[in-house]
C-alpha positions in Angstrom: 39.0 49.8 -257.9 36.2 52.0 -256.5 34.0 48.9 -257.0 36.7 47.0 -254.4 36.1 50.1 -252.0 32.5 50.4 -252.0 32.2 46.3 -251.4 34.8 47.1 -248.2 32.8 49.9 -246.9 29.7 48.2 -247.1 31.2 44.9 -245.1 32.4 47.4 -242.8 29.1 49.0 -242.1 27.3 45.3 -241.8 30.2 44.7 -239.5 29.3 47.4 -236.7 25.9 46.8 -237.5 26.1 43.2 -236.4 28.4 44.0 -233.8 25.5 46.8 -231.9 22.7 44.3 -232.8 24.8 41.8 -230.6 25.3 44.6 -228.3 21.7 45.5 -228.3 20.9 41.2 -227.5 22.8 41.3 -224.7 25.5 39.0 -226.1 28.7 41.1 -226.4 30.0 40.7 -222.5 31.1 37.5 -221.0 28.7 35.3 -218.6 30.4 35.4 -215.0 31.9 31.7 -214.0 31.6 29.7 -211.0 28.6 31.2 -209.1 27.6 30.2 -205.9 25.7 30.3 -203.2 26.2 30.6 -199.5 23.7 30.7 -196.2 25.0 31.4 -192.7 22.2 31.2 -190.4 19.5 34.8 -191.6 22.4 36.3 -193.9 22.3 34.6 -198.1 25.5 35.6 -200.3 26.0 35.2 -203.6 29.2 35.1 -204.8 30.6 34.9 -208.5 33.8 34.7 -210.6 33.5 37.7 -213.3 35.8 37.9 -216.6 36.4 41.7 -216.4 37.1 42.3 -212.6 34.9 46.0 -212.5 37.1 46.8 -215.5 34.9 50.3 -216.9 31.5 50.2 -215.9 30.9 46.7 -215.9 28.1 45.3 -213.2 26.4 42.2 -211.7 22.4 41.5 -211.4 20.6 38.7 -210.6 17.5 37.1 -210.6 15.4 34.7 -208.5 13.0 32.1 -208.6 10.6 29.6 -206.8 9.2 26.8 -208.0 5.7 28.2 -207.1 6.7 31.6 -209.5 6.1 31.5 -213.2 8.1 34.3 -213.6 12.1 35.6 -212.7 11.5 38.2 -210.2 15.1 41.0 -209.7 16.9 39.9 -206.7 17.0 43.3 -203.5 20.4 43.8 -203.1 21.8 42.1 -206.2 21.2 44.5 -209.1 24.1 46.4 -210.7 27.0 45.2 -208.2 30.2 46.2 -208.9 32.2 43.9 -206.9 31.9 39.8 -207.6 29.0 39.2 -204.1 26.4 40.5 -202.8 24.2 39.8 -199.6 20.4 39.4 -199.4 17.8 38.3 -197.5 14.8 37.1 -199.6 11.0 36.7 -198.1 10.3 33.3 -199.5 9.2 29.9 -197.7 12.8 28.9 -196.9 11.8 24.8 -197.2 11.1 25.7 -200.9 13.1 25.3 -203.6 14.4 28.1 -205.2 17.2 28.9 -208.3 19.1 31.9 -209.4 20.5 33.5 -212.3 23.5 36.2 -212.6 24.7 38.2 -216.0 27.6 40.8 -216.6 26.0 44.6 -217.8 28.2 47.3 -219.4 25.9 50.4 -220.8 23.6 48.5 -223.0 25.1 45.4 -223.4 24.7 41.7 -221.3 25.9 38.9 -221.4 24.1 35.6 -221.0 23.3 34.3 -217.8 24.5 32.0 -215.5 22.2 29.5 -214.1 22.7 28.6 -210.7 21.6 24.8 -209.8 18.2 25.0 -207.6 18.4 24.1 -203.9 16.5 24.1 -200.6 17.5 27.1 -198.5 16.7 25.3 -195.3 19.0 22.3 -196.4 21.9 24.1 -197.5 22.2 26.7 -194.4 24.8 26.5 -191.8 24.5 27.4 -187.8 26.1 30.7 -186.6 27.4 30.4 -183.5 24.8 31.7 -180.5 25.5 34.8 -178.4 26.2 34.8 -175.1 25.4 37.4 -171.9 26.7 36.7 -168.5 25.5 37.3 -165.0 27.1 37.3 -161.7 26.6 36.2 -158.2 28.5 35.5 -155.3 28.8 31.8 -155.6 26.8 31.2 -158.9 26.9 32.5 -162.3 23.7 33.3 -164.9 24.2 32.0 -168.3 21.6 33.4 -171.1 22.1 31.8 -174.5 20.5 33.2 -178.0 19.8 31.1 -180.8 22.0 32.2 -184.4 19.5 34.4 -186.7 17.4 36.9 -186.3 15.1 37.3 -183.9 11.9 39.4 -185.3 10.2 36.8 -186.6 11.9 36.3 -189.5 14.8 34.0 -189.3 15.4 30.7 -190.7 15.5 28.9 -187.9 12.0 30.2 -186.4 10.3 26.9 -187.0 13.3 25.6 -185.1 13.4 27.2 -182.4 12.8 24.7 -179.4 15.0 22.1 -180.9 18.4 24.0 -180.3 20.9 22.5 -178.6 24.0 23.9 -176.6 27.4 22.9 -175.9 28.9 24.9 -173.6 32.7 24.9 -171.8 33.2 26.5 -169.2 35.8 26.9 -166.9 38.0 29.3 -163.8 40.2 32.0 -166.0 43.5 30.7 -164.1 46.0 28.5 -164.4 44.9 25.7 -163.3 41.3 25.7 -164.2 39.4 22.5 -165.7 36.8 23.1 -168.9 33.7 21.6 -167.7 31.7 20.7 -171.0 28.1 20.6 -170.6 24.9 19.9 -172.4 21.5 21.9 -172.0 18.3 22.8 -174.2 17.4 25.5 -172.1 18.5 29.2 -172.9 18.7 30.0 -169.4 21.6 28.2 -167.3 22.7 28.5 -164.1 26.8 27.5 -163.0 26.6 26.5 -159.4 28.7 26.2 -155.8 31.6 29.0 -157.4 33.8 30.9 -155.8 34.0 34.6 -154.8 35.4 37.3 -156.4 36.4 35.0 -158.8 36.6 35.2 -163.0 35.1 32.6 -164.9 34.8 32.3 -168.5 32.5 30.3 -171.1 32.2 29.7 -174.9 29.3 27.9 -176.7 28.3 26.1 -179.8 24.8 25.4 -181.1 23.5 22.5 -183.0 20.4 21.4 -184.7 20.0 18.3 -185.9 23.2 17.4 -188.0 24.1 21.1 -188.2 26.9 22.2 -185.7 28.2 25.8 -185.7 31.7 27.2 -184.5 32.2 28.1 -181.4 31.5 31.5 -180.3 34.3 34.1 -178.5 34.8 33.9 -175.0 33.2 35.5 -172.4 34.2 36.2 -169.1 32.8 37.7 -165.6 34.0 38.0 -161.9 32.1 36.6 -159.2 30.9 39.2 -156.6 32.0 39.2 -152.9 29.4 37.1 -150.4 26.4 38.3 -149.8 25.3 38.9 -146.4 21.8 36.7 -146.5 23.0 33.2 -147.4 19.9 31.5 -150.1 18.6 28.5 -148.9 20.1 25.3 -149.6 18.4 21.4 -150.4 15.4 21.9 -151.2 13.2 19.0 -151.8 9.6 18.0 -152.8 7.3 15.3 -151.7 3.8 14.7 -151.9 1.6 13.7 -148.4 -2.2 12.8 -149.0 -3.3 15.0 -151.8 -1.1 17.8 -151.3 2.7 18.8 -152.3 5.2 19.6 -149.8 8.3 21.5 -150.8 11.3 21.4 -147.6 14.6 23.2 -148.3 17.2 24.0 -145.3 18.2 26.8 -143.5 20.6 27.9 -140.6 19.0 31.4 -139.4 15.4 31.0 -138.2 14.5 34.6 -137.6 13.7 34.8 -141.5 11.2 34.0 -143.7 10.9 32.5 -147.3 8.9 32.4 -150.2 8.8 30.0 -153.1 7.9 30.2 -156.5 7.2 28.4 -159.7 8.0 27.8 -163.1 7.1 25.7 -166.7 9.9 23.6 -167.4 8.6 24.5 -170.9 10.0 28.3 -170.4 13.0 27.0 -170.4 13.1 26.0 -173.9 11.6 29.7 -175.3 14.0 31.7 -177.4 13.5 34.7 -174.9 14.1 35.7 -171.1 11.4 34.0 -168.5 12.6 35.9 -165.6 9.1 37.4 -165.7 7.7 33.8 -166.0 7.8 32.7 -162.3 4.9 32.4 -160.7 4.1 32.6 -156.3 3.3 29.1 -154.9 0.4 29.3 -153.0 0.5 29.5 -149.3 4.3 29.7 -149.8 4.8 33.2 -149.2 6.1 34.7 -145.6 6.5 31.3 -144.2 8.6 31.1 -140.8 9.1 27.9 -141.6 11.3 25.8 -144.1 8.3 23.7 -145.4 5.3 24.8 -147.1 2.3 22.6 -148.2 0.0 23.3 -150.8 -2.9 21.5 -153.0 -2.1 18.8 -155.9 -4.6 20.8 -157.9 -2.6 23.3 -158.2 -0.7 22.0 -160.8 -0.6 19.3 -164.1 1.2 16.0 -164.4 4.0 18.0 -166.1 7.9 19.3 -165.2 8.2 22.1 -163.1 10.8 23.8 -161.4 10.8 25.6 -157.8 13.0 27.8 -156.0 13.4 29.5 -152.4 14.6 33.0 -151.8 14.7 34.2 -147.8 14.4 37.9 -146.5 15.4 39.2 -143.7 13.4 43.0 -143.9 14.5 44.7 -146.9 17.1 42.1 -147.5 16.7 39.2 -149.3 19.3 36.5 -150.3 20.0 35.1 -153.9 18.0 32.3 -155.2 18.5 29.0 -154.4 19.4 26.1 -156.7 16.6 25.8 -159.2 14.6 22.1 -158.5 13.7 20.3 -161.0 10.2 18.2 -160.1 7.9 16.0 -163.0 4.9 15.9 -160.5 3.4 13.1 -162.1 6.2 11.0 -160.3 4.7 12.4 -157.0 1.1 12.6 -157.6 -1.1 9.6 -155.2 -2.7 6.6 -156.7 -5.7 5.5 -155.1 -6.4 2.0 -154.2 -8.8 0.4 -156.8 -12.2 -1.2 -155.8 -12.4 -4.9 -155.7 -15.3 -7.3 -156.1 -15.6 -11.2 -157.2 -18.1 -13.6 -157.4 -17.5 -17.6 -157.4 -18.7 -19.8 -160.7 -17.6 -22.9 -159.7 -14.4 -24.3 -159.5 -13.4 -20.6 -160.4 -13.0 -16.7 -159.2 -14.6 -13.8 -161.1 -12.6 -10.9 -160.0 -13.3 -7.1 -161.4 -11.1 -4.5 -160.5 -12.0 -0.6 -160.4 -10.2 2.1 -160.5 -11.8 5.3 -158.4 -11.3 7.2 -161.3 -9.2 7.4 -164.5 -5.3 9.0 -163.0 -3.4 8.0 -166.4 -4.2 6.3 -169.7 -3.4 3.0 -168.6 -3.5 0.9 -165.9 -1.9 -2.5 -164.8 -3.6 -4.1 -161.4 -1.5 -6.6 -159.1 -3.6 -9.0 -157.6 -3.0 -11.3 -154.6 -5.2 -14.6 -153.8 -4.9 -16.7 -150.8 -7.0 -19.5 -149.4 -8.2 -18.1 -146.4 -7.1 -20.8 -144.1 -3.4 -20.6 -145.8 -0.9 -18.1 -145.8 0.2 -19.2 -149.1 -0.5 -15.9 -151.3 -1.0 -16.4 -155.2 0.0 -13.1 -157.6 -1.5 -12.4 -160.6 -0.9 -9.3 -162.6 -2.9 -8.2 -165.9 -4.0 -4.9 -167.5 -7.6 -6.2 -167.8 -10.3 -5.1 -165.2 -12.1 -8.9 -165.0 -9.7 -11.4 -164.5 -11.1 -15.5 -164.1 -9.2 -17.3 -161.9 -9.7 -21.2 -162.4 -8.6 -24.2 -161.0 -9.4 -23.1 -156.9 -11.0 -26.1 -154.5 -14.8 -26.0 -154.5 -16.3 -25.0 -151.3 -13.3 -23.1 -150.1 -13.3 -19.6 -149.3 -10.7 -17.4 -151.1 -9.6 -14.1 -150.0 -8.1 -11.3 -152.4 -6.5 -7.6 -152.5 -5.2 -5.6 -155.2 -3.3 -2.8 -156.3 -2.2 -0.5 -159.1 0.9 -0.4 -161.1 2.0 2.1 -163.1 4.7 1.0 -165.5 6.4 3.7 -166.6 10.2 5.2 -165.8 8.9 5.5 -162.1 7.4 2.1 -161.3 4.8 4.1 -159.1 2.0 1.7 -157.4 -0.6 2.5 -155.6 -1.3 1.1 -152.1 -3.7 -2.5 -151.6 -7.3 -2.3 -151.7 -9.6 -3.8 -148.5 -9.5 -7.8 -148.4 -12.4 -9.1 -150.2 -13.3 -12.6 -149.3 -15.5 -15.5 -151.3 -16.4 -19.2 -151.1 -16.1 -21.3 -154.5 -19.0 -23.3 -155.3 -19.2 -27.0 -156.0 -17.7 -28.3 -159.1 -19.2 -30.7 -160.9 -17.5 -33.7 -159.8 -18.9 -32.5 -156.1 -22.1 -32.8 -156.8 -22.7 -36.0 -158.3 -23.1 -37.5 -154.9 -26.0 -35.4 -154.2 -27.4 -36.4 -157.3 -27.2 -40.0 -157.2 -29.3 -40.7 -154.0 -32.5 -38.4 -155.5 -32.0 -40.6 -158.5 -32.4 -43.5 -156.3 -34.8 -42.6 -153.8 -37.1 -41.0 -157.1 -36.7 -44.8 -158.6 -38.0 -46.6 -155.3 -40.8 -44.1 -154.7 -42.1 -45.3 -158.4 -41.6 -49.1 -157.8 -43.5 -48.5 -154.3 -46.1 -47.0 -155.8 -47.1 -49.4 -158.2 -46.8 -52.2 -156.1 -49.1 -50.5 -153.7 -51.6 -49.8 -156.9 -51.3 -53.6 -157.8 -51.7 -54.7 -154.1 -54.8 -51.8 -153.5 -56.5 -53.6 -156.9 -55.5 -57.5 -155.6 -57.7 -56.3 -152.3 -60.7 -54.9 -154.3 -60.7 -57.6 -156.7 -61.5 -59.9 -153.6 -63.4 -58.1 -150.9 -65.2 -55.5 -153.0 -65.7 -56.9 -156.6 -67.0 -54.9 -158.9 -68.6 -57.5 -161.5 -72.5 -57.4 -162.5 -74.7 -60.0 -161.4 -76.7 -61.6 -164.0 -80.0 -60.9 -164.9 -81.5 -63.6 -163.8 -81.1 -62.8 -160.3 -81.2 -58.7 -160.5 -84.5 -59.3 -159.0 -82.9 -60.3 -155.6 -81.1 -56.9 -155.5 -82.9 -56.3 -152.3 -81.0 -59.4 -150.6 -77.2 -58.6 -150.4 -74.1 -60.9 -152.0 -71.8 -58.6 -150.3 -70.6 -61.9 -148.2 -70.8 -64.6 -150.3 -67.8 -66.5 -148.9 -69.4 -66.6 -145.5 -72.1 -68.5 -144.4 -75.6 -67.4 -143.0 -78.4 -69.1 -140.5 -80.9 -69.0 -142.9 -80.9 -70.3 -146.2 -81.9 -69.2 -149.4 -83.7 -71.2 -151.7 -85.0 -71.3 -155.2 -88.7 -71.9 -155.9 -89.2 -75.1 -158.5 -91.8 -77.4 -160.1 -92.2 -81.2 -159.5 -94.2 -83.4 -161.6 -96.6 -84.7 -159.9 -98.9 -86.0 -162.6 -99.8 -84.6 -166.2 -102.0 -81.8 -164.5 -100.1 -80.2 -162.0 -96.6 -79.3 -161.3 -95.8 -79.4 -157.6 -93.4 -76.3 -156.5 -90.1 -77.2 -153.9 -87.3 -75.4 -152.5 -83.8 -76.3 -153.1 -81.1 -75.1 -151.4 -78.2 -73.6 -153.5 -75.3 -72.6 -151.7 -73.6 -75.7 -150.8 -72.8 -78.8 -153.6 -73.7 -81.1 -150.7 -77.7 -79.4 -150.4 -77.3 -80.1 -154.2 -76.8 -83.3 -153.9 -79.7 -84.2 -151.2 -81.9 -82.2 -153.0 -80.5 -84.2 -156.2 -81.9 -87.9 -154.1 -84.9 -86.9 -152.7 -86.0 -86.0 -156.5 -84.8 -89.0 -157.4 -86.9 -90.8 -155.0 -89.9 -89.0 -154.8 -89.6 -89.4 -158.9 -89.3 -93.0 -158.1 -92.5 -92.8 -156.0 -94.7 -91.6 -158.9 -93.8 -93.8 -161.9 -95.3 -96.5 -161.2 -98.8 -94.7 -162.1 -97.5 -92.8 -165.1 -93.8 -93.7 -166.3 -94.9 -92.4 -169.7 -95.1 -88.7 -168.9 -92.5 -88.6 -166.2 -90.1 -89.7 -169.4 -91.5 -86.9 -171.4 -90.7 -84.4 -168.2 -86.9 -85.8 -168.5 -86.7 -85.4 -171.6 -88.0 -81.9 -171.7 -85.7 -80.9 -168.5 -82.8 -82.2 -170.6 -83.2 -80.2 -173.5 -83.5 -77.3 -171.0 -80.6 -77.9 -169.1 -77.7 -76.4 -171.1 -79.8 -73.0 -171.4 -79.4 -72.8 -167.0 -82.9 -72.2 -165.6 -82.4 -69.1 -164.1 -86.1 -68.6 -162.5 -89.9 -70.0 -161.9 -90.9 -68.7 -165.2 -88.6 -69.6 -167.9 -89.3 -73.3 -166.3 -92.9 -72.9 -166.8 -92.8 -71.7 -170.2 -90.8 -74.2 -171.2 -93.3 -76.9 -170.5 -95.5 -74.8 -172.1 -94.0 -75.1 -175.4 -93.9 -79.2 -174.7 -97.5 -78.5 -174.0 -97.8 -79.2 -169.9 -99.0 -76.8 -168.0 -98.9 -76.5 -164.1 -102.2 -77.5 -161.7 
């Protein structure tokens, strides 16, 4: 029986034992349920389900991470809460992911935690709806518009702030006022042509990119009774030359105006430009309702203007607010136009004075100058090639700049530039044909004149050798030897007249019929002296025969060739 006790008391003790070590883990309270997170625009909550609703002194914490932090870091704002939320505002990167964690606390027990699922902040936020302040003026009302979140520098929506969005209604607090919905990115707006002494009221939404918040509470203000010094009404911009002319209209001409300036951009800042506009040169104290000042002045960006007039110490309310992208109004100058001809073709280069915009497209208009038939040809290249013209046929052209964009802005034509095409091929083979000719007959004249010139030398100035047999009558010209001469020349040679002596003769030797005398009388006289020696007068034959075909060419070589027969001359 005491053994039965002791063996109960000690299961006891091991009991609470247990039961404090479990207390001491942190595992004796119950994990809260269903925890969850909420973000309306700079303000986080966490919100969670607890099993002992603050029953004793039971409490909340929880715990944050990033995905950057190694480490669970204790949540401002969320440590020992009594009720089942809490509100924070961590300093973290709010496009980062980041997860929670929540447990119950009672003294010095826990329970386990609760893991909430990790998330994007950015993502999961919802738009607030944007505050609203009012102004009033006679006929006009000033609507100022602030983003949802915090303003310091801190909010969510900082990175965000130029893309906002506004919806706003607005209508005349009576009975039968419409809602006029409208749409601006601006957090400065201005409600128009309204009546006096009249209340007017306005609610707004914001929304950035698919987020939409509710609207916000209405607001309403009364218009204020007219004002004495009526604003000035239509105004309008233009450009003239290089400078900008703004007009507007205005009844009273014993005032005067200024106008001033303003970024478009400003419009689309998170915080009050009234500060922002600027004076417009040479627009201040004007008499009258035009003022003109220098392109330069400003960028090819949106602007807006405004008029105000004064009469003294009085001054009128602003005028409608214009609305000018100056790039629409800015001059384009002519380009510079130049060609030369290649052919059957234009070369045409086009210049712009200097570079306006990023890109240009030229318009380009070609005539034949004795036509009024005009040829257009637009391209984005500065050399353009124009085939197929007539040759020889002068071609004028003019161009101009286009600039495609939502204005369709062009500039006006340049000077008329005017050029003659060449000849084409097919033009000048005619001229080519007749040198080819006239080349060919000069070379056939010439060489018949060569062959005639060597025909005439050939037979009135021969250039042969005479042979050596006569060279010693060089002194006695054969310059003539087809004409005939009064005195004859003769050849010196031997007759026979007996064994002892040769007897010396002349014989003519230009004409055959001389020969031929010449040829009888040596017959005869032959005749006449064989009767007293026929014996040597046939050894004289027969030596003149064998001496024939060698053509006794002079005295001498007859001589010596009776010699070698052995007779010798007396």
């Amino acid at each position: 029986m005491l053994a039965s006790l002791e063996a109960m008391a000690l299961v006891l003790v091991a009991g609470a034992w247990r039961g404090s070590l479990a207390a001491a883990d942190g595992k004796s309270q119950k994990a809260p349920e269903t925890v969850e997170v909420s973000i309306i625009d700079d303000v986080f909550t966490l919100q969670w389900n607890g099993s002992q609703e603050s029953v004793g002194n039971v409490t909340y914490s929880a715990d944050y991470a990033t995905s950057e932090m190694d480490n669970w870091i204790k949540l401002p704002g969320c440590q020992h809460i009594t009720g089942s939320k809490c509100d924070f505002f961590p300093l973290i990167n709010f496009y980062e992911e980041i997860k929670f964690r929540v447990r119950a606390e009672e003294e010095n027990s826990t329970s386990s935690w609760y893991y909430v699922d990790p998330f994007i902040p950015f993502q999961k936020a919802r738009l607030g709806p944007p505050e609203v302040r009012l102004e009033a003026e006679d006929k006009a009302v000033i609507i100022y518009l602030f983003r949802p979140g915090k303003r310091d520098g801190t909010s969510i929506w900082d990175m965000d702030a130029l893309s906002f969005e506004f919806s706003l209604v607005f209508w005349e607090n009576s009975s039968h006022g419409e809602e006029q919905e409208i749409k601006t990115n601006f957090y400065i707006s201005k409600m128009y042509d309204l009546s006096t002494e009249t209340t007017y009221c306005l609610k707004a939404k914001a929304r950035l990119s698919w987020k939409v918040s509710a609207y916000s509470p209405v607001y309403c203000i009364n218009t204020t009774a007219e004002h004495k010094l009526l604003p000035p009404e239509n105004v309008t911009f233009g450009a003239r030359n290089q400078s900008y002319v703004l007009t507007w209209e205005y009844r009273d001409v014993n005032v005067t105006f200024r106008a001033q300036w303003l970024h478009a951009f400003s419009k689309l800042t998170p915080w009050d430009n009234s500060n922002e506009w600027k004076q417009i040169p040479n627009c201040e104290n004007v008499r009258t309702t035009y003022c003109v000042f220098p392109q330069s002045v400003f960028q090819k960006k949106e602007y807006y203007f405004r008029v105000q007039a004064s009469d003294g110490n009085d001054t009128s309310f602003w005028s409608k607010e214009k609305a000018v992208q100056t790039e629409m109004y800015s001059t384009i100058l002519p380009p510079v136009v130049s060609m030369k001809s290649t052919n059957d073709s234009l070369h045409v280069f086009v210049k712009a004075p200097k570079k306006q915009f990023d890109t240009f497209t030229y318009e380009i208009i070609l005539w034949e100058n004795a036509s009024h038939t005009e040829r257009k040809l637009v391209s984005k290249r500065s050399d353009i090639i124009i085939p197929g013209l007539k040759p020889l046929t002068p071609y004028c052209i003019k161009a101009r700049v286009l600039l495609q964009d939502k204005w369709n802005k062009t500039s006006v034509f340049s000077a008329v530039v005017c050029e003659k095409t060449k000849p084409g091929a097919a033009a000048s083979i005619p001229w080519v044909i007749p040198v080819i000719v006239i080349l060919l007959l000069a070379v056939i004249a010439f060489c018949v004149m060569k062959l005639l010139w060597k025909c005439f030398n050939y037979v009135f100035f021969p250039v042969f050798k005479p042979p050596c047999s006569i060279e010693h009558f060089s002194e006695q010209p054969f310059g003539n030897l087809l004409l005939s001469t009064s005195e004859e020349q003769t050849e010196k040679c031997f007759i026979i007249e007996n064994t002892q002596s040769v007897i010396i003769v002349e014989e003519p030797e230009e004409t055959d019929e001389d020969y031929r005398k010449y040829s009888s009388q040596s017959s005869q006289d032959s005749g006449n002296y064989s009767n007293e020696d026929e014996s040597l007068g046939n050894q004289i034959s027969e030596a003149l025969l064998q001496l024939k075909p060698q053509a006794l060419s002079c005295p001498g070589e007859l001589v010596l060739g009776l010699s070698s027969l052995g007779l010798h001359s007396s």
